[in-house]
N, C-alpha and C positions, 0 to 999 in steps of 0.2 A: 795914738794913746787910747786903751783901751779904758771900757768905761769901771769905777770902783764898783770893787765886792761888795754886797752888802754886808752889812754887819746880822749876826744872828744870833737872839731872837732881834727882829723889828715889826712893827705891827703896819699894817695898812689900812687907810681909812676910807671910807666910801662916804663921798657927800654926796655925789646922786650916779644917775648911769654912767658910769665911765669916764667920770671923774675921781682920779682917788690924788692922795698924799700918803705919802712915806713918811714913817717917824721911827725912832730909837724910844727904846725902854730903857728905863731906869731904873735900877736897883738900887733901894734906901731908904732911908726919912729925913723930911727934910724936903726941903723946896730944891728941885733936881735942876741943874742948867737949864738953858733956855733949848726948845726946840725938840723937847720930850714930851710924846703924847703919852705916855704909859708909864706911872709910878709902880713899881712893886714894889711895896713896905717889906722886903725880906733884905740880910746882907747879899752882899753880891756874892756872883755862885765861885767858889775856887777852882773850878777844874774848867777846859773845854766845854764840856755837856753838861747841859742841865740835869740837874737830877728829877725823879721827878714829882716831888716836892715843889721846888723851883719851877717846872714845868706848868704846874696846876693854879701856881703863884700867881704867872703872868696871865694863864689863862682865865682865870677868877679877875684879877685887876680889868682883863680888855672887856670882859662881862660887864661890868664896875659901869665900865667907863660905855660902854654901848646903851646901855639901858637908861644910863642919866643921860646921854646927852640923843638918843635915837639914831646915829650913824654907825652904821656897822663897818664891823672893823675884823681882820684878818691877822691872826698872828701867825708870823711865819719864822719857822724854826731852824730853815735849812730848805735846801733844793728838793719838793718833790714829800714835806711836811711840812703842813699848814692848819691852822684851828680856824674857822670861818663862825666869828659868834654875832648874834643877832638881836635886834631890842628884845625880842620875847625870852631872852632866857639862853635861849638854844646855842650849844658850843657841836660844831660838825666839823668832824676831822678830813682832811681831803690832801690826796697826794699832786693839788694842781693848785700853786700859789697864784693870786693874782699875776693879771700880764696886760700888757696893753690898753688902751683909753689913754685920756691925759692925766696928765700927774700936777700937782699944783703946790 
């Protein structure tokens, strides 16, 4: 059995070296299921691809949510696009999504 596709976008969290967690974004308002680290207050996107509106969405929410809580967090879009944002503010685009460490 091979392992599941991720779903994309999802963000990944870093609580220290080389420990992260995977989670799912959320598109909406409103209190999101459970086991969503990333609201974005926009409707959910109608097509395959983000536009990039939607894009900038998610990426301002993982800022949001990096900066209040100091764990950086990586959103990742797709194989080989990824936004790596940081308590300081900083959003850096990189074509190498997280890999490896543990996952929690």
């Amino acid at each position: 059995m091979s392992p599941a596709k991720p779903v994309h976008p999802h963000v990944v969290v870093r609580f220290m070296a080389c420990v992260y967690a995977p989670r799912s974004v959320w598109f909406g308002v409103g209190l999101p299921p459970r086991g969503h680290d990333l609201i974005v207050p926009i409707p959910p996107p109608s097509g395959p691809e983000l536009t990039e509106r939607e894009r900038q969405a998610v990426i301002d929410a993982a800022l949001a949510a990096t900066v209040d809580t100091g764990f950086r967090r990586c959103v990742v879009f797709g194989p080989g696009d990824a936004v790596y944002v940081e308590p300081d503010g900083r959003a850096v685009p990189s074509d190498q999504p997280p890999s490896g460490g543990v996952t929690v």
